[in-house]
C-alpha positions, 0 to 999 in steps of 0.5 A: 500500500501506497501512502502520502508524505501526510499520511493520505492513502494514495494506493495499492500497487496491483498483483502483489501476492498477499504474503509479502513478509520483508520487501526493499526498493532499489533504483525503483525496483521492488524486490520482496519475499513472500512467506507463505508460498516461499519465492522471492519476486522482483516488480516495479512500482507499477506491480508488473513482476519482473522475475521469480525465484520459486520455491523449487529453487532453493535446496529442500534438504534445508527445509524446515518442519514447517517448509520454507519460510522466507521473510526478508530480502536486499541487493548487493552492489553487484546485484546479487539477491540475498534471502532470508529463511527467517521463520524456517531454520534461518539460512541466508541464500544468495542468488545472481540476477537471473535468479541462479542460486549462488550460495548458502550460509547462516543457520543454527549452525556454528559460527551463526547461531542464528535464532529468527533471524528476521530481516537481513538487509546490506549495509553500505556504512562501512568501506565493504558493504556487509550484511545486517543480521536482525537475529531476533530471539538472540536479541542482537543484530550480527554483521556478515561480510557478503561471502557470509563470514562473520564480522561480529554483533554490532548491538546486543541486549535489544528487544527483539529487532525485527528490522532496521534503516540506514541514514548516513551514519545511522541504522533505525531498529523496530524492536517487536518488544515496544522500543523503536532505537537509533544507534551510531556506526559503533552500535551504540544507542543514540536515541530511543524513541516510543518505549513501551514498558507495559508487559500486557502491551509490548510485542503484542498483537491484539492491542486494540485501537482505544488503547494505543498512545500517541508516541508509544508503540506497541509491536513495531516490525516494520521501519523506514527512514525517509529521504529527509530522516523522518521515521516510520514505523509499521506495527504488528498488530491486528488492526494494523497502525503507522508512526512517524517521527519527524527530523527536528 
């Protein structure tokens, strides 16, 4: 769904699959995951779908109980695809730009360790663009240079990150545990933003409408920055709900 800088909803992009989990824009280039028929599709803006990498594509020895479950995709400089397998056992799969799978790595397994790893996305920060784990369950975010090697946690101790934007020297984090965060280069916390500290509310989905906050959040999973630094956030929540917090 489409909306305008004053929250107006403008509209819906036509023939995207109903299971979109994790999508990114690049060049005007929707590349996006969809979980519950586990393929990856890359559209336009106008929904004209421009590529599919189908189920049958990834490797079914990797398969978990419940299938393949995709829910977060970026492009690397060279155009590579990377795909997560955020809801299944975690393993990061990387393919060309025709779709031919490149390589495997990540999951449960040593030196990963990951645990819901639920959106990955590349981070252009550094002199070496590098891969940004949102590991959810271990309640960090891991860096991985683009071969899939290990670099180190960047931040620990979080609420559960769930995704994350880049803005300069900036990454915004949606914690799904009620907190939006700004860290620095370092993985520091610059700035906390809308924390929820009530136990009944924080990270869950049934909060209904009578009970929300101006300025506090309840599930944030989804988050952007927009090109002059406003934050927007997407919470996991019944109903559904948008906040944005504005640059000043």
């Amino acid at each position: 769904q489409v909306f305008r800088p004053d929250g107006s909803f403008s509209h819906a992009v036509p023939n995207m699959p109903k299971s979109l989990h994790g999508f990114v824009i690049k060049d005007d280039i929707l590349y996006a995951s969809v979980l519950k028929e586990g393929r990856v599709i890359k559209a336009t803006l106008e929904g004209e779908i421009l590529l599919e990498i189908p189920k049958s594509s990834f490797p079914e020895e990797n398969f978990g109980p419940k299938g393949l479950r995709l829910t977060s995709v970026d492009v690397a400089p060279n155009g590579d695809i990377y795909v997560v397998d955020g809801y299944g056992l975690d393993w990061i799969y990387v393919f060309d730009q025709e779709g031919n799978l490149k390589k495997t790595f990540g999951g449960r397994v040593e030196p990963y360790h990951l645990e819901e790893c639920h959106k990955l996305f590349i981070d252009f920060r550094y002199e070496e663009p590098r891969i940004l784990c949102c590991d959810r369950r271990n309640l960090r975010l891991l860096h991985l240079d683009l071969e899939g090697n290990v670099i180190g946690t960047y931040a620990k101790s979080l609420r559960r990150p769930s995704s994350a934007s880049f803005h300069g020297d900036f990454v915004v984090i949606a914690e799904i545990a009620g907190r939006v965060v700004v860290l620095d280069k370092e993985g520091e916390v610059v700035s906390e933003l809308g924390t929820n500290d009530n136990k009944r509310e924080a990270g869950r989905f049934g909060v209904a409408p009578e009970r929300w906050q101006t300025g506090v959040v309840v599930a944030p999973h989804g988050v952007t920055f927009d090109k002059d630094g406003n934050i927007v956030v997407t919470e996991w929540n019944r109903t559904g709900r948008v906040h944005r917090w504005d640059l000043v």
